[in-house]
N, C-alpha and C positions, 0 to 999 in steps of 0.2 A: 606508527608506520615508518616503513626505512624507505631508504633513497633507491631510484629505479637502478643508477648505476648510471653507465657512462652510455650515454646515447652517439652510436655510430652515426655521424653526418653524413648523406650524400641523399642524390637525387631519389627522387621515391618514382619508382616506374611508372607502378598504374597511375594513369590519367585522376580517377578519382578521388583515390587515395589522395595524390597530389594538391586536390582542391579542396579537400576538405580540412587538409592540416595547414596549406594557405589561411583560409579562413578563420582555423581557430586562432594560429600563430600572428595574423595581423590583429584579432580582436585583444589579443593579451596584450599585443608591443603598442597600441593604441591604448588603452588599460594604465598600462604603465607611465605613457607619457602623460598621462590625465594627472594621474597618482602625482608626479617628479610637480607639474606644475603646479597642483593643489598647496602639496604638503610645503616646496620648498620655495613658493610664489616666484617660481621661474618664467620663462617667456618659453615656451616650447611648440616648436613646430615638426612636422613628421610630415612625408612625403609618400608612398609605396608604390607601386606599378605594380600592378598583379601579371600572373603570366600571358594573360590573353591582350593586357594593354591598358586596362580599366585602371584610374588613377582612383586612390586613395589618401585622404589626408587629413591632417588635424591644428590646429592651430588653439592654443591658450590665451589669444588675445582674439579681436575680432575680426580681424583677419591675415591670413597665412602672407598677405601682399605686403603687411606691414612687417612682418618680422625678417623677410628675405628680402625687403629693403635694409635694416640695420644689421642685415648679415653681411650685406655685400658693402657697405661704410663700412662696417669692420675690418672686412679682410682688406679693402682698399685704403683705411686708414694705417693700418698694419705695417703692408706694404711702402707707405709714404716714410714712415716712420724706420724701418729699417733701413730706406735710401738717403734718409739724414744723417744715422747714424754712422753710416759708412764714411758717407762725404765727410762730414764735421770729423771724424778719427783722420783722415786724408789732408782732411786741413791743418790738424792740430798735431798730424806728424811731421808734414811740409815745415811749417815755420819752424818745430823743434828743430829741423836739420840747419837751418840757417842757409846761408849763400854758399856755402862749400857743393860745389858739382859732385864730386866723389860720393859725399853723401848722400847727396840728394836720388843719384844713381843707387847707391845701395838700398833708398828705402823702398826704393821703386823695385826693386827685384825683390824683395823682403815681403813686398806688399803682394806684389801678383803671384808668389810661391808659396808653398805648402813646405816646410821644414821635415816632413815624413817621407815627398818625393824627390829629395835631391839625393844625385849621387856622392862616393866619396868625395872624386874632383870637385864638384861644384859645392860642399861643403869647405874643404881646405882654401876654393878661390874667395868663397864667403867669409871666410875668417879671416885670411891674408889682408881684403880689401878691408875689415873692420879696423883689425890693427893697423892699417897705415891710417885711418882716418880718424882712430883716436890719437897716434901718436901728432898727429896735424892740428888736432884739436887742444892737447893737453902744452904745446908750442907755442899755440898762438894764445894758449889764457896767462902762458910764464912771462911770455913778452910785456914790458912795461908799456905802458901806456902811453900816446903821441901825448907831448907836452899840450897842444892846442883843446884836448879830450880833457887833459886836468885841469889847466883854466875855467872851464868851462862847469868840471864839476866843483871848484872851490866854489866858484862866484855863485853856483845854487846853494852850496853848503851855506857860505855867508848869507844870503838871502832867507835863509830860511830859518836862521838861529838868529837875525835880527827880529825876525817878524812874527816867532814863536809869541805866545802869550805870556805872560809872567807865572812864575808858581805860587799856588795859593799859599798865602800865610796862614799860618797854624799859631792858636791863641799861645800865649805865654805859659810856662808850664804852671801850674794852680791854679789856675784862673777859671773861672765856670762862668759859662753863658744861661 
């Protein structure tokens, strides 16, 4: 047997017609969601309104109440979940920029802009503000160090290669344990 071919979708006029291809088409999409939960031991629920109002439904568990409860955890867990993620990249771009205002300025426009909606101008002013704020950046890493900053990192250095542990002795060479 071959294939009908491509079935035209649209409203079916007559009334009857209408209900009886309702009918058969809800018992197949029911049918099938049996099949999906049998074979593939999914949780599946299905909802329909028929045209005159009359609900239809099916649920794989023992009841339909249960499963549109852990739909709505989901999508609300989801949603929690993407609002952290935003935050915490917000936060972890924040501290990257350090206490330079300039920067901190440019992440903030970087962050609320889309790079496909700016124009030329606000491209060249984007760029102009990156280079002065790396040249401000790559100045202040040439700058040597306040004398008080290096005291401070010797006396950890020393403190910390007195307190090291000893290195293990290795037996003598021929010698077996």
């Amino acid at each position: 047997m071959g294939r009908r071919g491509k079935v035209e979708l649209r409203r079916i006029e007559d009334r009857t017609s209408r209900q009886i291809r309702f009918s058969k088409r809800r018992s197949g999409l029911f049918k099938k969601a049996y099949e999906l939960a049998v074979l593939c031991d999914a949780e599946v629920a299905l909802v329909v309104f028929s045209p005159a109002g009359k609900l239809y439904e099916f649920s794989s568990v023992s009841s339909l109440e249960s499963t549109m409860e852990r739909s709505k955890k989901y999508v609300n867990s989801e949603k929690t979940v993407d609002k952290l993620d935003v935050n915490a990249q917000s936060h972890e771009e924040t501290a990257c920029l350090g206490d330079d205002p300039k920067l901190l300025e440019i992440g903030k426009r970087l962050h609320e802009r889309k790079f496909s909606k700016l124009n030329a101008d606000e491209l060249e002013a984007l760029e102009k503000d990156l280079s002065y704020a790396l040249n401000g950046t790559r100045k202040r890493k040439e700058m040597p160090l306040p004398e008080e900053w290096r005291r401070q990192l010797a006396f950890v250095y020393r403190a910390t290669v007195s307190t090291s542990t000893p290195a293990i002795k290795m037996p003598a060479s021929g010698t077996r344990r």
